[in-house]
TORTIBA-43644 format. One record per residue (C-alpha): residue in one letter; y, z, x. Coordinates in pm, whole numbers, padded with zeros to 5 digits, always signed. Last residue first. Layout:
<atoms>
AYZX...
</atoms>
This chain:
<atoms>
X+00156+06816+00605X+00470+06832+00723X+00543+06494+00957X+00816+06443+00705X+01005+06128+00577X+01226+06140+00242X+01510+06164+00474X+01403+05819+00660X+01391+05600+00351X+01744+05728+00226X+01901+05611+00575X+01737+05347+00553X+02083+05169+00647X+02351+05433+00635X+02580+05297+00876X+02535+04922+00794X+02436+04713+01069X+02073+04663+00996X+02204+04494+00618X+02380+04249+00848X+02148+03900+00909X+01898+03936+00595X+02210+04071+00327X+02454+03819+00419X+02183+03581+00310X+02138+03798+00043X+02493+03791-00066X+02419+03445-00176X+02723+03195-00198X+02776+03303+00121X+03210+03299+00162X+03219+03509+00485X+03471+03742+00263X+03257+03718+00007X+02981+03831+00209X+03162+04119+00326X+03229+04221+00008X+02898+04204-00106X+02796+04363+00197X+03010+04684+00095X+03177+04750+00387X+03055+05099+00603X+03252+05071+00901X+02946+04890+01043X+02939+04612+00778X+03343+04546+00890X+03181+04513+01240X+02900+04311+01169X+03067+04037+00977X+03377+04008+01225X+03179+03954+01530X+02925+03736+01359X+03264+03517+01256X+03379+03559+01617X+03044+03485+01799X+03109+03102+01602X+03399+03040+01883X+03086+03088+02138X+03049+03391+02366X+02715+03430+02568X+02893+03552+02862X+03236+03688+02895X+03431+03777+03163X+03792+03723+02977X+03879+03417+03261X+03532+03270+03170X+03596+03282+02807X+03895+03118+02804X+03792+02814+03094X+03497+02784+02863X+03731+02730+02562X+03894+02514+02669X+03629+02302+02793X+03506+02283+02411X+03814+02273+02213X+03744+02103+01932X+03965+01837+01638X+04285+01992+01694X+04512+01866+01469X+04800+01714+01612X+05178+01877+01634X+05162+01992+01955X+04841+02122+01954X+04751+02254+01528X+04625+02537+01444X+04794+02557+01091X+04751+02208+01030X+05070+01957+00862X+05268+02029+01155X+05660+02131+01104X+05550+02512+01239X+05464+02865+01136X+05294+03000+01447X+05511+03350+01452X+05519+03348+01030X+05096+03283+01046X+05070+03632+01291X+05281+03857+01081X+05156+03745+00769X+04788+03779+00901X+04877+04171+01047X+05035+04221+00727X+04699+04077+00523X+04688+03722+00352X+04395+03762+00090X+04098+03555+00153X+04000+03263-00046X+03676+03172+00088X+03465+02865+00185X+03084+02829+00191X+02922+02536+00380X+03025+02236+00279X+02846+01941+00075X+03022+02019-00232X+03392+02090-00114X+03348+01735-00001X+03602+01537-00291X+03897+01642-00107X+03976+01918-00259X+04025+02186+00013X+03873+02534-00008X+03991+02775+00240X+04238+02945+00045X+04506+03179+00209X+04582+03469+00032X+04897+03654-00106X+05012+03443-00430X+05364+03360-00320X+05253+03275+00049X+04964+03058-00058X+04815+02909+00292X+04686+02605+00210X+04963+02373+00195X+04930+02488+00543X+04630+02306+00626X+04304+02468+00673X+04147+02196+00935X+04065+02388+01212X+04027+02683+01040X+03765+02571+00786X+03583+02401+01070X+03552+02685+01312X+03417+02919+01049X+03596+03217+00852X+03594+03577+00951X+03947+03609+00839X+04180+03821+01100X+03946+03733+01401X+03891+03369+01311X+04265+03363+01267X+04326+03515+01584X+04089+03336+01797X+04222+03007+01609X+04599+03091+01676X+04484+03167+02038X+04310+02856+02089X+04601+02628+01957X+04875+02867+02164X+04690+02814+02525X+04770+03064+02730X+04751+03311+02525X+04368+03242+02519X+04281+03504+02806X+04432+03769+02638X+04276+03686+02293X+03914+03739+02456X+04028+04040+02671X+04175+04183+02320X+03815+04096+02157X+03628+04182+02449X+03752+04519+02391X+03666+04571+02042X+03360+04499+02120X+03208+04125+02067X+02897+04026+01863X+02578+03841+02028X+02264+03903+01810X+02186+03545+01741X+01922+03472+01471X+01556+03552+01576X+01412+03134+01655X+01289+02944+01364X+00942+02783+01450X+00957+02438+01536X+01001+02182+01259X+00779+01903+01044X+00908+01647+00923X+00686+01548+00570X+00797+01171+00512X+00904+01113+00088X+00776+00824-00035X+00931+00465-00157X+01148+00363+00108X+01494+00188+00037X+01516+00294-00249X+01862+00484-00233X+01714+00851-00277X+01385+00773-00044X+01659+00621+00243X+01854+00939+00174X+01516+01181+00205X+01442+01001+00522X+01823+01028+00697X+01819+01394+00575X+01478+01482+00749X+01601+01261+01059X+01915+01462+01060X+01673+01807+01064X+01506+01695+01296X+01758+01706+01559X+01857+02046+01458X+01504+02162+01475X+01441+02048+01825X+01787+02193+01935X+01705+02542+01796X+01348+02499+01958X+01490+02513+02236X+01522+02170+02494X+01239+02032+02710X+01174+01739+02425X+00789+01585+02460X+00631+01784+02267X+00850+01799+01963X+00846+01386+02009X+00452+01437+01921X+00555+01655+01671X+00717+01314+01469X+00428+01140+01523X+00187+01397+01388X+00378+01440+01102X+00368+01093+01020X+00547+00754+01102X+00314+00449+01066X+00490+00300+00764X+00804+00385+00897X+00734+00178+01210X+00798+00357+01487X+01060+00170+01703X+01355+00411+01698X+01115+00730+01742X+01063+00819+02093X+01386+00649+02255X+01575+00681+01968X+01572+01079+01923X+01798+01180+02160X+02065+00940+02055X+01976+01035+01687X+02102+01383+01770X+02431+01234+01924X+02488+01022+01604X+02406+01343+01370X+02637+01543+01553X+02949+01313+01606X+02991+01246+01280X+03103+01634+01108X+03269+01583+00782X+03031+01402+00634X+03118+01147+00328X+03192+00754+00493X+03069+00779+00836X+02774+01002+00719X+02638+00750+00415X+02651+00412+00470X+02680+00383+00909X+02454+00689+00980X+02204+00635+00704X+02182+00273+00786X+02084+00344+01174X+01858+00643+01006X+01654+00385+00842X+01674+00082+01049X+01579+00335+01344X+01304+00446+01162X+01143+00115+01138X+01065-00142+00845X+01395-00150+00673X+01533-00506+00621X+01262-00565+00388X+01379-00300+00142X+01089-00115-00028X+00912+00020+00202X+00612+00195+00186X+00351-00136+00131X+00000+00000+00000
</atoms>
């Protein structure tokens, strides 16, 4: 029995090649990712034939890749999404099981209060950065959302700044919040307030990353293991440590599911078990 469907689609790389140019370039946010995990993938996968591509095939690449598992999974992942597209459009007629590497503990890097003023010490020297550490710091929100949280955004007369933007992708993001503008976020926003259309914004322009930046930051604070996403965790586990309802703090982090906040910061919580333990006794 025939799998595909279209004619013009007879290997993998036809599929994710079309997935890439008809369906990320026009409604993802994020390009470069998906392009640069297909770039890895090509070599071992491009030519299969999607009738011949299988489970086996596809670990057979897990194999071969010296990377983490993290890195495996990621990778798959866009091939997953690429094969469940080209089954949504018709352009293959069955669904192609990927399989993925065991999920790896979730990071347990967060920053002391310390490493937080070393952290924004370092970045002062470069005003982009530091408005981001600051926000991220003062809002818990992700890279993206402050990157590109325009100003339009930031609700003076109502007191908070919503994350959201309607621009038709609100859908296929992550979870944004609306978080309340506090003094300390008043006072920070009026002292960057600027003609730009983006809050962080580097000389005007929105700042799409700041990868070697970044390094050169956290290398002059003496940090290791520090990523701009270490903020967010940073944020999440310390307001869960001063006792913060997680359903708070998962609104905050805008989870749709305050059990996912649940899973990751529950441990973190000053009274965690606490009732477990007291009804404990080595009496007989």
């Amino acid at each position: 029995m025939a799998v595909t469907i279209d004619t013009k689609i007879t290997t993998v790389a036809d599929v994710v090649n079309r997935y890439l140019n008809e369906h990320i370039n026009f409604l993802a946010i994020d390009h470069k990712r998906p392009a640069s995990a297909w770039r890895q993938m090509k070599p071992h996968l491009g030519s299969v034939s999607i009738n011949k591509l299988t489970g086996a095939t596809i670990s057979s690449y897990m194999r071969k890749r010296n990377v983490s598992p993290g890195t495996i999974n990621r990778e798959l992942g866009v091939l997953n999404s690429a094969l469940r597209w080209a089954n949504a459009q018709g352009y293959i007629d069955r669904l192609i099981f990927v399989p993925r590497m065991p999920a790896t503990p979730p990071r347990q890097r967060w920053l002391t209060e310390e490493e937080c003023s070393s952290l924004l010490s370092a970045a002062r020297e470069y005003p982009h950065v530091y408005a981001f550490v600051a926000i991220a710091l003062l809002t818990g929100q992700r890279k993206e959302a402050i990157l590109s949280l325009l100003w339009e955004q930031v609700r003076w007369n109502e007191g908070h700044i919503d994350f959201n933007q309607d621009d038709g992708l609100s859908n296929r993001r992550k979870g944004r919040a609306i978080v309340p503008i506090s003094t300390e976020m008043e006072q920070l926003l009026r002292s960057i307030q600027s003609d730009s259309l983006y809050v962080v914004n580097n000389n005007g322009r929105r700042v799409r990353d700041f990868r070697k930046t970044w390094e050169k930051i956290v290398r002059k604070a003496g940090l290791e293991g520090v990523t701009p996403h270490t903020i967010r965790h940073t944020v999440a586990t310390q307001l869960v440590r001063k006792g913060v309802p997680i359903i708070e703090v998962a609104k905050l982090l805008g989870h749709k599911d305050s059990r996912v906040t649940e899973k990751v910061y529950a441990k973190f919580a000053p009274d965690y078990l606490k009732n477990v333990v007291d009804n404990l006794s080595i009496a007989a």
